[in-house]
mmCIF file of the N, C-alpha and C atoms, coordinates in Angstrom:
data_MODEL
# 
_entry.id   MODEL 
# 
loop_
_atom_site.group_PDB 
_atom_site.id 
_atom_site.type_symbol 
_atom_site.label_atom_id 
_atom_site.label_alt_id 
_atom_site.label_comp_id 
_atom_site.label_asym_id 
_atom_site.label_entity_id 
_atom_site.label_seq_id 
_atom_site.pdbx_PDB_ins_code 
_atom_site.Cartn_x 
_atom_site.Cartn_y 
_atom_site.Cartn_z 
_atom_site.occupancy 
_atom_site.B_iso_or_equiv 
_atom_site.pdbx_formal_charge 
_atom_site.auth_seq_id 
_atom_site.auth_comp_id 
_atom_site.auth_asym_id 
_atom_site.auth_atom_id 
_atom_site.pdbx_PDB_model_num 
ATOM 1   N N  . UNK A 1 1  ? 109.748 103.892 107.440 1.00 0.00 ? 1  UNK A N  1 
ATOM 2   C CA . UNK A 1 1  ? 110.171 102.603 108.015 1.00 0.00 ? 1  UNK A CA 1 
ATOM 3   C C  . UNK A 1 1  ? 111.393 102.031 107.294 1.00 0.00 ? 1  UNK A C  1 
ATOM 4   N N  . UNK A 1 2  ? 112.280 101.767 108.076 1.00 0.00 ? 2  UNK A N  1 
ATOM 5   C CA . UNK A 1 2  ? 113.428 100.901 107.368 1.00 0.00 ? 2  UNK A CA 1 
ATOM 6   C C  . UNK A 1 2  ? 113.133 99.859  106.707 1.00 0.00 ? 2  UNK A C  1 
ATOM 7   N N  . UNK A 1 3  ? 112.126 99.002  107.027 1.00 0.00 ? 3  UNK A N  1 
ATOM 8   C CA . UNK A 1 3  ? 112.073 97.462  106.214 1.00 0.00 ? 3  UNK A CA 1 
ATOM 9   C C  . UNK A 1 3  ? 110.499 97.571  105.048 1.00 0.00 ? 3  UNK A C  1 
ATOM 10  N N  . UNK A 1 4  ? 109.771 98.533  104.195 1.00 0.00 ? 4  UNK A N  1 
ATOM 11  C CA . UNK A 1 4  ? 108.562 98.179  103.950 1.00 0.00 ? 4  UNK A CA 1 
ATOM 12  C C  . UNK A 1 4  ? 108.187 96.470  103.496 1.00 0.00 ? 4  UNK A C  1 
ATOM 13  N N  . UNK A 1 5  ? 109.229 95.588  103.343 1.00 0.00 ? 5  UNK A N  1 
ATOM 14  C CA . UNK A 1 5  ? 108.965 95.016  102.660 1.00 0.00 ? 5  UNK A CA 1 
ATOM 15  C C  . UNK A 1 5  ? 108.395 94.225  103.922 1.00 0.00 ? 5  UNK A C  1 
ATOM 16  N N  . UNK A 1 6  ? 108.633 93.831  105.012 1.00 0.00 ? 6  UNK A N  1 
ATOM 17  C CA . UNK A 1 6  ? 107.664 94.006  106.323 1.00 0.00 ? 6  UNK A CA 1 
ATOM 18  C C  . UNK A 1 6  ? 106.368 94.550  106.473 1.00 0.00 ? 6  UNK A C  1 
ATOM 19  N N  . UNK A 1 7  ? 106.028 95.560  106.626 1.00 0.00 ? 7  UNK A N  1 
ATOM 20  C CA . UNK A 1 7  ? 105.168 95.991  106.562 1.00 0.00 ? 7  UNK A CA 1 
ATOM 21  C C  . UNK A 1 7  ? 103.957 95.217  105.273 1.00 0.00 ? 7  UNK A C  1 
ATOM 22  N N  . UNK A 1 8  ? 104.385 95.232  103.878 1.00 0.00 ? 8  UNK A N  1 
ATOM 23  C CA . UNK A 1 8  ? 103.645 94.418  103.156 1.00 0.00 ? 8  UNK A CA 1 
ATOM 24  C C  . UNK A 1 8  ? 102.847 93.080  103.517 1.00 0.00 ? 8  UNK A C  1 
ATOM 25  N N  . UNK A 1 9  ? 104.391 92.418  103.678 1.00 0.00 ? 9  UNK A N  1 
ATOM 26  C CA . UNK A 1 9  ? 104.137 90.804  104.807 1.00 0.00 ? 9  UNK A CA 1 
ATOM 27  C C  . UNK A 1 9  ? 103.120 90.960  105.469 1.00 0.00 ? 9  UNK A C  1 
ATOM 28  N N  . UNK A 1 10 ? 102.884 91.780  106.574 1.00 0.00 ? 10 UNK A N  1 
ATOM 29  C CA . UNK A 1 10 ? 102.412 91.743  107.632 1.00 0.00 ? 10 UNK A CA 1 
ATOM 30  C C  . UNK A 1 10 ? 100.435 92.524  106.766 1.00 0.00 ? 10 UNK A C  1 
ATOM 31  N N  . UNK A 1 11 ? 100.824 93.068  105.993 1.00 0.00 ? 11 UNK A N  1 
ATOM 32  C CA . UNK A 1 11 ? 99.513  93.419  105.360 1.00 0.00 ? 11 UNK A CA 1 
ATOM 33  C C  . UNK A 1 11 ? 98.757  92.622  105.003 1.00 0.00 ? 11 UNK A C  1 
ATOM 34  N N  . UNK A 1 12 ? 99.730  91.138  104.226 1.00 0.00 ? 12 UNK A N  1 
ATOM 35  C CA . UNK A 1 12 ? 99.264  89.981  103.240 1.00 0.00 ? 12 UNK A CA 1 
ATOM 36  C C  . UNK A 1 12 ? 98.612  88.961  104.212 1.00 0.00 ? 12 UNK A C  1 
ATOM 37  N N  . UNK A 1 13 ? 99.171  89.168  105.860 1.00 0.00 ? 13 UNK A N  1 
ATOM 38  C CA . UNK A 1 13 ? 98.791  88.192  106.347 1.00 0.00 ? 13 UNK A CA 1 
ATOM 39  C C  . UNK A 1 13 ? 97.140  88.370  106.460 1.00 0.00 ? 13 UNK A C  1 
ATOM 40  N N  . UNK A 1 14 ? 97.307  89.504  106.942 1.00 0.00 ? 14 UNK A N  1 
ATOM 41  C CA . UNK A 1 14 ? 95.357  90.134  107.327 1.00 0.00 ? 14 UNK A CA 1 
ATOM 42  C C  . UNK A 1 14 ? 94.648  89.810  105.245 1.00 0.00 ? 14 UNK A C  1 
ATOM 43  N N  . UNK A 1 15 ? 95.114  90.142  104.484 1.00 0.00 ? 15 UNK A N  1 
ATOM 44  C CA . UNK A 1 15 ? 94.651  89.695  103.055 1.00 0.00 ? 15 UNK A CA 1 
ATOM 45  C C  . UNK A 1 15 ? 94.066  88.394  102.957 1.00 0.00 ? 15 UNK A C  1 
ATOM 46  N N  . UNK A 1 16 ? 95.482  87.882  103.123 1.00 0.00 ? 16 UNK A N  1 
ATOM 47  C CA . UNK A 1 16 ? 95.186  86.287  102.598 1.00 0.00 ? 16 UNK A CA 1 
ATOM 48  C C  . UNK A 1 16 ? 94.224  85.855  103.677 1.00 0.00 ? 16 UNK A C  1 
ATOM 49  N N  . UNK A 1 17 ? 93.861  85.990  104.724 1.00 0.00 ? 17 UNK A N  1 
ATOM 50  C CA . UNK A 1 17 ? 92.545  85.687  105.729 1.00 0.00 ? 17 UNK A CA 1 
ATOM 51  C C  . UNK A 1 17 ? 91.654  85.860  105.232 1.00 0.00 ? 17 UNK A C  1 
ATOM 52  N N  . UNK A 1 18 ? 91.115  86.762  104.032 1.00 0.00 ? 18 UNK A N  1 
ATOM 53  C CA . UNK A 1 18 ? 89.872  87.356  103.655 1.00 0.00 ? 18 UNK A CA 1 
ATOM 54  C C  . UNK A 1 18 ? 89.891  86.261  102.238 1.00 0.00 ? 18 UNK A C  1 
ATOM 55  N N  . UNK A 1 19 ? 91.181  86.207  101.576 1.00 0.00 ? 19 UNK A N  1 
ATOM 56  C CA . UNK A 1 19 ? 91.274  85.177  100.589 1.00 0.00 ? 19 UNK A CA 1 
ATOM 57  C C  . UNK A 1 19 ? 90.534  83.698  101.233 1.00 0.00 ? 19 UNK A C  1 
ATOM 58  N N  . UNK A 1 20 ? 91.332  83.301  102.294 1.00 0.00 ? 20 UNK A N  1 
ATOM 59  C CA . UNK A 1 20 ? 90.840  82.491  102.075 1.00 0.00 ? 20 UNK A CA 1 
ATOM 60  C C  . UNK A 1 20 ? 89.469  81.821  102.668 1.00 0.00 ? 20 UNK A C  1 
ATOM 61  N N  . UNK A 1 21 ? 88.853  82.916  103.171 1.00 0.00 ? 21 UNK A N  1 
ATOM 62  C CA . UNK A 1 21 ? 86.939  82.730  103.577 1.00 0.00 ? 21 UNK A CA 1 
ATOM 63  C C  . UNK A 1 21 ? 86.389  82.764  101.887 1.00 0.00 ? 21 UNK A C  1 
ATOM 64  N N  . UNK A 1 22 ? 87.219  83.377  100.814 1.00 0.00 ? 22 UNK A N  1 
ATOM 65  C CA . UNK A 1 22 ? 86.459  83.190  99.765  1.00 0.00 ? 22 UNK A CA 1 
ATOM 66  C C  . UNK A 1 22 ? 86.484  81.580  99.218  1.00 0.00 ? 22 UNK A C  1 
ATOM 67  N N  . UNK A 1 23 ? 87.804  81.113  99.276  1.00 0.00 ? 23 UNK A N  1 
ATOM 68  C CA . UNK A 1 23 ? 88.550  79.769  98.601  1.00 0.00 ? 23 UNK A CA 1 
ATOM 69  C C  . UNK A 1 23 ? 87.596  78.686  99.547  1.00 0.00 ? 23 UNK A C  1 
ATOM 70  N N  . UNK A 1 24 ? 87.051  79.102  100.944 1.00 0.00 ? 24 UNK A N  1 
ATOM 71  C CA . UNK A 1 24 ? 86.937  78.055  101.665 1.00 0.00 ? 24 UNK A CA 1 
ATOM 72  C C  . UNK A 1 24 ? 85.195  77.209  101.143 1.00 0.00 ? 24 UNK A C  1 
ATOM 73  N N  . UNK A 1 25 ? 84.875  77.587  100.468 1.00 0.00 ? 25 UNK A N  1 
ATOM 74  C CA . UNK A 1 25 ? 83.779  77.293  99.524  1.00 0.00 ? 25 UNK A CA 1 
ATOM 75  C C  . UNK A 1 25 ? 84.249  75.940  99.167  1.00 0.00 ? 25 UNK A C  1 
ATOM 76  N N  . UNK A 1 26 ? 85.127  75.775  98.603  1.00 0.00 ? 26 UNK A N  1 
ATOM 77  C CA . UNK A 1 26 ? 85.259  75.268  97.420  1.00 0.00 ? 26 UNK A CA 1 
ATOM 78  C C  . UNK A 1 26 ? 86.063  74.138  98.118  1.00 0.00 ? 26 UNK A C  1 
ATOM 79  N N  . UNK A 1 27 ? 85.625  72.495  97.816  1.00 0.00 ? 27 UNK A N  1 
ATOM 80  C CA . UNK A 1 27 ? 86.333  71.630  98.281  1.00 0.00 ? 27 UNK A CA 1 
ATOM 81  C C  . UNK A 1 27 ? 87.727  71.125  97.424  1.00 0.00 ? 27 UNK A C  1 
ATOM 82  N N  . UNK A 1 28 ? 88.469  71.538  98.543  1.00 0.00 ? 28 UNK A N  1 
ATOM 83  C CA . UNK A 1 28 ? 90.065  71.880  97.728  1.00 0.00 ? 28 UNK A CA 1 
ATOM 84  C C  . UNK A 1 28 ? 90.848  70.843  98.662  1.00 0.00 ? 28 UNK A C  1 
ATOM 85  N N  . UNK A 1 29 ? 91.553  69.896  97.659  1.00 0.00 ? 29 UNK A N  1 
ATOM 86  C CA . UNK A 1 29 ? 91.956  69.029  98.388  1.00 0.00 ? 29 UNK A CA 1 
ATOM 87  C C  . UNK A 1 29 ? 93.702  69.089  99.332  1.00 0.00 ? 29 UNK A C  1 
ATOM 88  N N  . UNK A 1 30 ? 94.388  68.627  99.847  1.00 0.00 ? 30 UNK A N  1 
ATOM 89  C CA . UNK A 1 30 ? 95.577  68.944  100.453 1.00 0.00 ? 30 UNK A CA 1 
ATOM 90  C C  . UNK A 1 30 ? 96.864  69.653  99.866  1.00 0.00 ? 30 UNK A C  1 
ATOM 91  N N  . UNK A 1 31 ? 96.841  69.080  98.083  1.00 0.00 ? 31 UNK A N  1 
ATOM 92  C CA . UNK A 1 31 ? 97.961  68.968  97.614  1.00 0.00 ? 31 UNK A CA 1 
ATOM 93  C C  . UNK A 1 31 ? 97.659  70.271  97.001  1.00 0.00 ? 31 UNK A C  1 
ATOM 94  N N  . UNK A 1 32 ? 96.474  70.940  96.762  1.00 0.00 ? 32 UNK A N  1 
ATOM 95  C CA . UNK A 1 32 ? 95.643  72.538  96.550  1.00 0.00 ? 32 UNK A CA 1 
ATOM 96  C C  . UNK A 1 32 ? 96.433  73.184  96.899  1.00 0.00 ? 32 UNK A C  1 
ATOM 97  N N  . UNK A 1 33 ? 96.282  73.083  98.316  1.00 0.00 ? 33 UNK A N  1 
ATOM 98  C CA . UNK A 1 33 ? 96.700  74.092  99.250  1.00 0.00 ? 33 UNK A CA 1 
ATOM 99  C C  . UNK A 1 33 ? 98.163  74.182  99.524  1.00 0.00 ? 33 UNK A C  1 
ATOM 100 N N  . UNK A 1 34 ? 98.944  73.116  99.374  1.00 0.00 ? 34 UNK A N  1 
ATOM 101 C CA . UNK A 1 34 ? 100.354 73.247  99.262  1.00 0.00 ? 34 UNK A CA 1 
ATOM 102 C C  . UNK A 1 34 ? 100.791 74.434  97.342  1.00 0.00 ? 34 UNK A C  1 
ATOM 103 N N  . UNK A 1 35 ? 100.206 73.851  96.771  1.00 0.00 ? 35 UNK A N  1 
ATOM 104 C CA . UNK A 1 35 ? 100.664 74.387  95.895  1.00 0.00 ? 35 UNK A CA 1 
ATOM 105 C C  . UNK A 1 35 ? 100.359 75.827  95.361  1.00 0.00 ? 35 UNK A C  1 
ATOM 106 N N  . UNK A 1 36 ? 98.889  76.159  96.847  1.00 0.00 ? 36 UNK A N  1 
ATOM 107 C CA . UNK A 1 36 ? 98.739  77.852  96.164  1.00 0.00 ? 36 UNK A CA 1 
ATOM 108 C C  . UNK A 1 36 ? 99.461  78.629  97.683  1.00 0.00 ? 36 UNK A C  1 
ATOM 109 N N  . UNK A 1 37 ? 100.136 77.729  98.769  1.00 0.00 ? 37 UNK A N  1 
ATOM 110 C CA . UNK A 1 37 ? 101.076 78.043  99.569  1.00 0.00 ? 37 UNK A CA 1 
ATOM 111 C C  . UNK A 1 37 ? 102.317 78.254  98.923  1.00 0.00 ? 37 UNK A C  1 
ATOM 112 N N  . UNK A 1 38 ? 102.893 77.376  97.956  1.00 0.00 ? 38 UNK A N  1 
ATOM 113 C CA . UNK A 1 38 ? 104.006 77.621  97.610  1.00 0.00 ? 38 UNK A CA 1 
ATOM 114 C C  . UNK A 1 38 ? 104.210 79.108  96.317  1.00 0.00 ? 38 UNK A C  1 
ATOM 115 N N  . UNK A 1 39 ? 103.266 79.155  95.472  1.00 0.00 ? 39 UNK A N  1 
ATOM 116 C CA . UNK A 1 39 ? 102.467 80.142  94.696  1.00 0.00 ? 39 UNK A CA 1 
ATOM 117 C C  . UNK A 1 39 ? 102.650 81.256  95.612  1.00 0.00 ? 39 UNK A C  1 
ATOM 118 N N  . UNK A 1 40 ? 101.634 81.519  96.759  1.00 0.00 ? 40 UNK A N  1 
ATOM 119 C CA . UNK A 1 40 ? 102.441 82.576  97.644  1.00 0.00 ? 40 UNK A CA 1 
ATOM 120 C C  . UNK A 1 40 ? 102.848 83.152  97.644  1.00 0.00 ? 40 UNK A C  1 
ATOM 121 N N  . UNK A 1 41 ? 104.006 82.123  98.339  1.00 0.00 ? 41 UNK A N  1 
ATOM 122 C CA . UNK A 1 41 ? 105.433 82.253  99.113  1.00 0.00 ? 41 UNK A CA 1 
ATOM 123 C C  . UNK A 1 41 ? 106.255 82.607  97.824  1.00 0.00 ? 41 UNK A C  1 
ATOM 124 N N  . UNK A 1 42 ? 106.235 82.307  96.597  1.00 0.00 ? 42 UNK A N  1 
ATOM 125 C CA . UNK A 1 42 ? 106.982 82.297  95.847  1.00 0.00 ? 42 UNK A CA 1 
ATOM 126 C C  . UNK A 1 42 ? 106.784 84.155  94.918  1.00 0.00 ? 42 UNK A C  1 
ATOM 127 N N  . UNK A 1 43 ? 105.014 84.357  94.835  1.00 0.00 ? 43 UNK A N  1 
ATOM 128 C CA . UNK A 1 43 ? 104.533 85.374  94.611  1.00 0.00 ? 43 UNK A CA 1 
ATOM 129 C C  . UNK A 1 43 ? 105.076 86.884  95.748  1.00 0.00 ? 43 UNK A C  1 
ATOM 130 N N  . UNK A 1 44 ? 105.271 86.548  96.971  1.00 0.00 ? 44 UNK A N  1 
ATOM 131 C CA . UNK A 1 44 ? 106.035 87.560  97.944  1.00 0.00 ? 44 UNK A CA 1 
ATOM 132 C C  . UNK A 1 44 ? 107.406 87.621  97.614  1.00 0.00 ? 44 UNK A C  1 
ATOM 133 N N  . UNK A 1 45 ? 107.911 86.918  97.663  1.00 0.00 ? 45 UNK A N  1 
ATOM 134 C CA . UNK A 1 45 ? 109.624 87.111  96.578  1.00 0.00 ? 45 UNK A CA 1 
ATOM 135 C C  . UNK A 1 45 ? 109.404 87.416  95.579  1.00 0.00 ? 45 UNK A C  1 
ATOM 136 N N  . UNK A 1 46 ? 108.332 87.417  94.377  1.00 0.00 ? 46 UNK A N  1 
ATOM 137 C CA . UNK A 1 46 ? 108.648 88.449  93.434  1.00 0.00 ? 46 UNK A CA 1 
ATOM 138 C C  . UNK A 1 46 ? 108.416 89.945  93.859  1.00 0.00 ? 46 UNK A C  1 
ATOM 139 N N  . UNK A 1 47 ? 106.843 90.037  94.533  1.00 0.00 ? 47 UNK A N  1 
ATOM 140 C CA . UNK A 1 47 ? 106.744 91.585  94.464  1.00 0.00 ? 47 UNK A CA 1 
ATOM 141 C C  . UNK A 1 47 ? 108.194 91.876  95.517  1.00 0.00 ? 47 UNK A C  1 
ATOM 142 N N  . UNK A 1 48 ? 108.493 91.494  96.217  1.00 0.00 ? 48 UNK A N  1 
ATOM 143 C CA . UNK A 1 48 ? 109.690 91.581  97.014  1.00 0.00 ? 48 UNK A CA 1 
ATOM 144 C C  . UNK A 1 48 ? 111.194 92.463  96.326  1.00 0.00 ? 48 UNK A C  1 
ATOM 145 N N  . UNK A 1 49 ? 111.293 91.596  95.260  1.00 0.00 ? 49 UNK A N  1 
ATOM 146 C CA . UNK A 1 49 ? 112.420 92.238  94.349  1.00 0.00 ? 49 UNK A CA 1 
ATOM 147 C C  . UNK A 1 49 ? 111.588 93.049  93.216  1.00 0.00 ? 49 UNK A C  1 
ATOM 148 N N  . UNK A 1 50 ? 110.513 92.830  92.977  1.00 0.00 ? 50 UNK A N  1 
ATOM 149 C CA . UNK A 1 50 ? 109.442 93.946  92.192  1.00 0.00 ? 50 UNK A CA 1 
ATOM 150 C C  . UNK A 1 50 ? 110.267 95.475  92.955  1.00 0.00 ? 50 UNK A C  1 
ATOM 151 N N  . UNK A 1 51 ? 109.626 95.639  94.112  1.00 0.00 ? 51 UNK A N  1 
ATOM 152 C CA . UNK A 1 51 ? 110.152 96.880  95.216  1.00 0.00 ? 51 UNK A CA 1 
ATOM 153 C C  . UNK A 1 51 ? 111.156 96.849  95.244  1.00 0.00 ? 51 UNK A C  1 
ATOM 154 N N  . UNK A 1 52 ? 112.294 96.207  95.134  1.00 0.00 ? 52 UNK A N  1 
ATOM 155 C CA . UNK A 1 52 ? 113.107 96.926  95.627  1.00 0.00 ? 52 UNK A CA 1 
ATOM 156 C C  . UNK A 1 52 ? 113.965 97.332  94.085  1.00 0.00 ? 52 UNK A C  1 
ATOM 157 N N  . UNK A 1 53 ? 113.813 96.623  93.360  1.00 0.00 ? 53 UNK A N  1 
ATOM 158 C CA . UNK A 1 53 ? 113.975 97.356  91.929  1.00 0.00 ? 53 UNK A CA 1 
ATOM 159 C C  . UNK A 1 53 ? 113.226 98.659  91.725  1.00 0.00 ? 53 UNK A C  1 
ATOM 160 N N  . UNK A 1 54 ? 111.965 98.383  91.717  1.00 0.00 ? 54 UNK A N  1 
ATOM 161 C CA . UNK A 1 54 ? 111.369 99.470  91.450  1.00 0.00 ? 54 UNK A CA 1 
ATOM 162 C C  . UNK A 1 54 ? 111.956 100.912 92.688  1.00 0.00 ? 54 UNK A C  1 
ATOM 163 N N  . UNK A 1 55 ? 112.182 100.736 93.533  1.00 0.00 ? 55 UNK A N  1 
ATOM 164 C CA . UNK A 1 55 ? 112.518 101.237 95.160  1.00 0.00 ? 55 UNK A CA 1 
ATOM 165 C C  . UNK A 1 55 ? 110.989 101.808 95.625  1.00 0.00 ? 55 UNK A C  1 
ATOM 166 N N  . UNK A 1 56 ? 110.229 101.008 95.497  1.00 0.00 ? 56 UNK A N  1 
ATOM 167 C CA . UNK A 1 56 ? 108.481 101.662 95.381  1.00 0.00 ? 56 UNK A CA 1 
ATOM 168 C C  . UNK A 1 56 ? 108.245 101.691 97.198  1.00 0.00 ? 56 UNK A C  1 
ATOM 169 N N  . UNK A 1 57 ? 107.338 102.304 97.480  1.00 0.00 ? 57 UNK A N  1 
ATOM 170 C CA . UNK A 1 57 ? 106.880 102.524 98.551  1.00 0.00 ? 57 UNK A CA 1 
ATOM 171 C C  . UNK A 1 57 ? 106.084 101.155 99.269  1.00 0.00 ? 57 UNK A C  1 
ATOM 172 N N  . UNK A 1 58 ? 106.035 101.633 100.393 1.00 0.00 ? 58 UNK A N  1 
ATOM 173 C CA . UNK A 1 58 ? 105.152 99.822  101.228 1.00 0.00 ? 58 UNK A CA 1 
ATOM 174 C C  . UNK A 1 58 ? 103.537 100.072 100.639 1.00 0.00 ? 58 UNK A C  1 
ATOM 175 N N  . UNK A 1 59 ? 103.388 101.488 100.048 1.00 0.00 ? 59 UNK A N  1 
ATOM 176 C CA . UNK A 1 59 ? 101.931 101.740 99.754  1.00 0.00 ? 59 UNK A CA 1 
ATOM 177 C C  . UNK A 1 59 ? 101.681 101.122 98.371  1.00 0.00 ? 59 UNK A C  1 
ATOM 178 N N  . UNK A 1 60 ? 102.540 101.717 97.215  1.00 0.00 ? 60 UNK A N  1 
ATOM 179 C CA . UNK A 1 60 ? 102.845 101.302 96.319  1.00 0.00 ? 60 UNK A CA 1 
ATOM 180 C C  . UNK A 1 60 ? 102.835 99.713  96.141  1.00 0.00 ? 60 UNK A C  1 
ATOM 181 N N  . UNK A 1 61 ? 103.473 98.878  97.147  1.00 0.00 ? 61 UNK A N  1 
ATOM 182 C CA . UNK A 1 61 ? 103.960 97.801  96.883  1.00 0.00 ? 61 UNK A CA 1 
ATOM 183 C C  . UNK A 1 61 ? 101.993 97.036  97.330  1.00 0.00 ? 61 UNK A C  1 
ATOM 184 N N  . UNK A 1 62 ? 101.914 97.267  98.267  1.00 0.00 ? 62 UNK A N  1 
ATOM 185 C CA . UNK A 1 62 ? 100.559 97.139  98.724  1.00 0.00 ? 62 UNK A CA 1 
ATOM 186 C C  . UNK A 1 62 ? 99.585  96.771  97.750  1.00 0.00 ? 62 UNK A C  1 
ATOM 187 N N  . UNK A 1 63 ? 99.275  98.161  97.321  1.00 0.00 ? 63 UNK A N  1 
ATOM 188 C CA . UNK A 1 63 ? 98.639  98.075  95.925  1.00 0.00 ? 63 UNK A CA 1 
ATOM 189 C C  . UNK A 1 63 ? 98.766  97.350  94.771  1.00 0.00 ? 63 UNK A C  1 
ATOM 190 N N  . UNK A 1 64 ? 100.077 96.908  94.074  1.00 0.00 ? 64 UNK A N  1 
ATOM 191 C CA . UNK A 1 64 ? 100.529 96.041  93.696  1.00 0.00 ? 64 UNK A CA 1 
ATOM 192 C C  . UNK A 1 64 ? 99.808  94.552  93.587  1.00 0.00 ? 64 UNK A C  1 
ATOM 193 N N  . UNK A 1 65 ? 100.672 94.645  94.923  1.00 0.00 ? 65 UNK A N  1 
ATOM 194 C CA . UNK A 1 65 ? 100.582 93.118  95.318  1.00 0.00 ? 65 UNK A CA 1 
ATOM 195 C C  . UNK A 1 65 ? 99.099  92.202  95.364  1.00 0.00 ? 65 UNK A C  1 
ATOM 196 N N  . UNK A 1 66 ? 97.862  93.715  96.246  1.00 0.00 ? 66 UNK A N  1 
ATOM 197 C CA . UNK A 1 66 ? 96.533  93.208  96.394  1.00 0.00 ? 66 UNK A CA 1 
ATOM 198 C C  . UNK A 1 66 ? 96.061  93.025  94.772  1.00 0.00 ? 66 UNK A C  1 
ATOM 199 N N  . UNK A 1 67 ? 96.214  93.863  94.075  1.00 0.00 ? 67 UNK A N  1 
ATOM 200 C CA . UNK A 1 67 ? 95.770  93.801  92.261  1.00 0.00 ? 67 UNK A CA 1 
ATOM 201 C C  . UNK A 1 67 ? 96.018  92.301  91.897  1.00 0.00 ? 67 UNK A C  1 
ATOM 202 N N  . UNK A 1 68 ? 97.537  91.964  91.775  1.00 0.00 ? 68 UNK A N  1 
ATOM 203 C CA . UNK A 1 68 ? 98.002  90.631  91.183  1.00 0.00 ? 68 UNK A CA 1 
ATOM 204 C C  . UNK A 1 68 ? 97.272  89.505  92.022  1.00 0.00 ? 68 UNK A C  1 
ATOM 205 N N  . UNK A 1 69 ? 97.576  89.680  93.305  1.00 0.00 ? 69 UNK A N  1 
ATOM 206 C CA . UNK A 1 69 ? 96.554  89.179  94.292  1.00 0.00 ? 69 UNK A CA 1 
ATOM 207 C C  . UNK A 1 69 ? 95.399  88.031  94.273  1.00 0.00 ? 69 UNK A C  1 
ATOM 208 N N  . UNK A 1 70 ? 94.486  89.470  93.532  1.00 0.00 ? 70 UNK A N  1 
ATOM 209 C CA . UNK A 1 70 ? 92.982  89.078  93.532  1.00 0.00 ? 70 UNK A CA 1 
ATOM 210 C C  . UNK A 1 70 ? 93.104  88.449  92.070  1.00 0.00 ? 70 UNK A C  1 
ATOM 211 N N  . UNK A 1 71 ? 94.118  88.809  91.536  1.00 0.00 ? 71 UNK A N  1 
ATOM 212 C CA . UNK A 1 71 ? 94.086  87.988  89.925  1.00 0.00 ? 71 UNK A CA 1 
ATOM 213 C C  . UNK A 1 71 ? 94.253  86.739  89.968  1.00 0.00 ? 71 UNK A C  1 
ATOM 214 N N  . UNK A 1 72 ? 95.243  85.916  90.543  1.00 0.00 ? 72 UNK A N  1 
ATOM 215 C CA . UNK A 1 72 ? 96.460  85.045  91.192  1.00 0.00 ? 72 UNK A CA 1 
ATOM 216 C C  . UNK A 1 72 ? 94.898  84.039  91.536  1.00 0.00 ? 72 UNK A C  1 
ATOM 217 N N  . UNK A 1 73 ? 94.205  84.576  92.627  1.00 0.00 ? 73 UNK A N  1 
ATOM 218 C CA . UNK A 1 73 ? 93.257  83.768  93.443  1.00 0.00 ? 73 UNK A CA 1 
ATOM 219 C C  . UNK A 1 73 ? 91.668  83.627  92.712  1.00 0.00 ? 73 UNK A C  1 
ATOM 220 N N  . UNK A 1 74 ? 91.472  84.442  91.859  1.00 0.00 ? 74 UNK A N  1 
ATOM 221 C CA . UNK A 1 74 ? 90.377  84.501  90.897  1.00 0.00 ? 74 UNK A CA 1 
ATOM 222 C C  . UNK A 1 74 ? 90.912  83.011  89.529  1.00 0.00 ? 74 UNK A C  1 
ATOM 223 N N  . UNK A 1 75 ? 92.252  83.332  89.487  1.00 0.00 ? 75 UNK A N  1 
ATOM 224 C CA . UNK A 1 75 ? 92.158  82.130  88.596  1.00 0.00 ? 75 UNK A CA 1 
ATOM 225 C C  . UNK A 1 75 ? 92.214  80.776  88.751  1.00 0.00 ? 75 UNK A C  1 
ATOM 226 N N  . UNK A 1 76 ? 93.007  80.796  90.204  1.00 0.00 ? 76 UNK A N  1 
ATOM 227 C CA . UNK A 1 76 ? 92.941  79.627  91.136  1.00 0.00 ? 76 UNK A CA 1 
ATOM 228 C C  . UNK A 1 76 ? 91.347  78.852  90.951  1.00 0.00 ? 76 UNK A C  1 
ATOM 229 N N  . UNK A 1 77 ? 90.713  79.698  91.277  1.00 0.00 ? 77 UNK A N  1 
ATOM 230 C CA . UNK A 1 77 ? 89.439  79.197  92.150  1.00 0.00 ? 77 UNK A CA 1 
ATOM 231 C C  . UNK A 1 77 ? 88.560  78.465  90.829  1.00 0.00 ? 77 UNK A C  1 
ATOM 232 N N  . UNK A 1 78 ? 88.667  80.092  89.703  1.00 0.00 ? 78 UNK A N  1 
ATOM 233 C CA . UNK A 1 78 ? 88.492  79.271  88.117  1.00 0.00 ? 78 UNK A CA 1 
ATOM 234 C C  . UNK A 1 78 ? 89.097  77.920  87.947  1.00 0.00 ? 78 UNK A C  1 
ATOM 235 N N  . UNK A 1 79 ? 89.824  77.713  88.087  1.00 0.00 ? 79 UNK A N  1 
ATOM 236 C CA . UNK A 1 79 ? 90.699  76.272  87.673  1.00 0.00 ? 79 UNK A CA 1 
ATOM 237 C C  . UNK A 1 79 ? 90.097  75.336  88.359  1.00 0.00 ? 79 UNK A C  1 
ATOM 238 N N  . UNK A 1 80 ? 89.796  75.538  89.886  1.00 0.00 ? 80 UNK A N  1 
ATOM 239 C CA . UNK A 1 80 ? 89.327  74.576  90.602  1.00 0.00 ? 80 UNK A CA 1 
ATOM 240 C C  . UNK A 1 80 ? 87.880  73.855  90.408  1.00 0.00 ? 80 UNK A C  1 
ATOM 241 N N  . UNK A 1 81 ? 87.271  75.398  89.991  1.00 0.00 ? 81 UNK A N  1 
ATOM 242 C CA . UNK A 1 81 ? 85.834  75.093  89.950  1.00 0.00 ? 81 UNK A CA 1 
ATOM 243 C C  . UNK A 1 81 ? 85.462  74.307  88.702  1.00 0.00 ? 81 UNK A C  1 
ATOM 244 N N  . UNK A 1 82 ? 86.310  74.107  87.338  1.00 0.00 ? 82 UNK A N  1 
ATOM 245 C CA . UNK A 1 82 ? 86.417  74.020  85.931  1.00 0.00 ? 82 UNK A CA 1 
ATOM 246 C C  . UNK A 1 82 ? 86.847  71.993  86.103  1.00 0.00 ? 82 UNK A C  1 
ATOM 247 N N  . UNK A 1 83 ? 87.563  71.571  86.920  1.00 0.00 ? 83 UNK A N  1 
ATOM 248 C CA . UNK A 1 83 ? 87.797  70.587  87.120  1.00 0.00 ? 83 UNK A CA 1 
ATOM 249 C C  . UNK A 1 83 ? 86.500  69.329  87.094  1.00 0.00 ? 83 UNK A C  1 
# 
């Protein structure tokens, strides 16, 4: 594929759906959710230039991305629940 970094995107969207049936537990208030939106958005521009530095594969990047991922949203939820 010419674009993997597409392909990823389009992986994260079906991800973050499963993320967030886990997060939806947890009463998380508006300004939450903007800021683990912007977290994200900001987290896809790194692995973004992660790949293309690295020149890693959409599989590669995949893998990646789900690892940091589940780290990213495990500590989230820690933080939230710790409040």
């Amino acid at each position: 594929p010419q674009h993997p970094e597409l392909i990823v995107a389009f992986r994260w969207r079906a991800v973050y759906k499963y993320y967030y049936f886990i997060i939806r537990g947890d009463n998380m208030k508006k300004n939450k959710w903007v800021l683990l939106l912007i977290a994200f958005v900001a987290f896809l521009v790194l692995v973004y230039f992660i790949g293309a530095c690295l020149n890693a594969t959409a599989e590669a990047l995949t893998i990646i991305s789900l690892c940091i991922g589940i780290l990213v949203i495990y500590l989230v939820v820690k933080a939230i629940k710790s409040k």
